[in-house]
N, C-alpha and C positions, 0 to 999 in steps of 0.2 A: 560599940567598938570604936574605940580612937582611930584618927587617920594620920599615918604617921609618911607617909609620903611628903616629898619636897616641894610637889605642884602638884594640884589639883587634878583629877583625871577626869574626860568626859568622855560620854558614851558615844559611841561609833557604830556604824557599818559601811567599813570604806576598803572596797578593794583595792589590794597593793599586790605586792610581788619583792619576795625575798630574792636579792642578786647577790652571787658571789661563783668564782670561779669560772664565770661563762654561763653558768646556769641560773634560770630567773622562776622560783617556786611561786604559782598564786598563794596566794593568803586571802584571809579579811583585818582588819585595824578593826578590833572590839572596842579599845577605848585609848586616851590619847589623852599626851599633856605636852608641855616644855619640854620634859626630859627623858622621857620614856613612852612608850606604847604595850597593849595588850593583842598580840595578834592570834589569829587561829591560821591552823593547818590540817591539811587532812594527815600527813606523815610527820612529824617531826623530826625521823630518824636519821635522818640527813642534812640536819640543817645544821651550820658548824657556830660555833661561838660566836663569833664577829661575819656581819655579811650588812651590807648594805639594804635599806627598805625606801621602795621606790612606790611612791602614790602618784600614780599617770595623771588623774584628775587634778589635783594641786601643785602639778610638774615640781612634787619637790623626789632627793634622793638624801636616805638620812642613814650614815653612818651608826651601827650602833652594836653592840654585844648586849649576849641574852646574859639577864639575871634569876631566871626560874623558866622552870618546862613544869607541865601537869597537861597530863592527857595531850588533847589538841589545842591547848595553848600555850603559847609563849611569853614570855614575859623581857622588854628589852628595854634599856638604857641606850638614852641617843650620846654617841660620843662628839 
């Protein structure tokens, strides 16, 4: 299968926390590049387009909107 992604992705398990609106969902960061991330949730049903992903461990916060959902995960582009 060709990889047609714009940055390579690597494998993760890095707890983060989806923020938006006052409210801060844990997560886990599955896999991770430059431009996007793969996270897991236990609910996705709540999680809105655009929210903020904060990884405490790397003190970073990264603006980003989802580009696919499947099951418990997510799929995001960092803006």
């Amino acid at each position: 299968m060709a990889e047609t992604r714009s940055a390579p992705r690597h494998r993760a398990m890095k707890p983060a926390k989806i923020e938006y609106g006052g409210y801060k969902i844990p997560c886990t960061v599955r896999d991770l590049s430059i431009t996007g991330a793969a996270i897991e949730v236990s609910d996705q049903r709540e999680i809105p387009a655009t929210f903020t992903l904060a990884m405490p461990d790397h003190g970073l916060k990264l603006p980003c909107h989802v580009v696919w959902r499947r099951d418990f995960r997510i799929g995001v582009a960092f803006d």
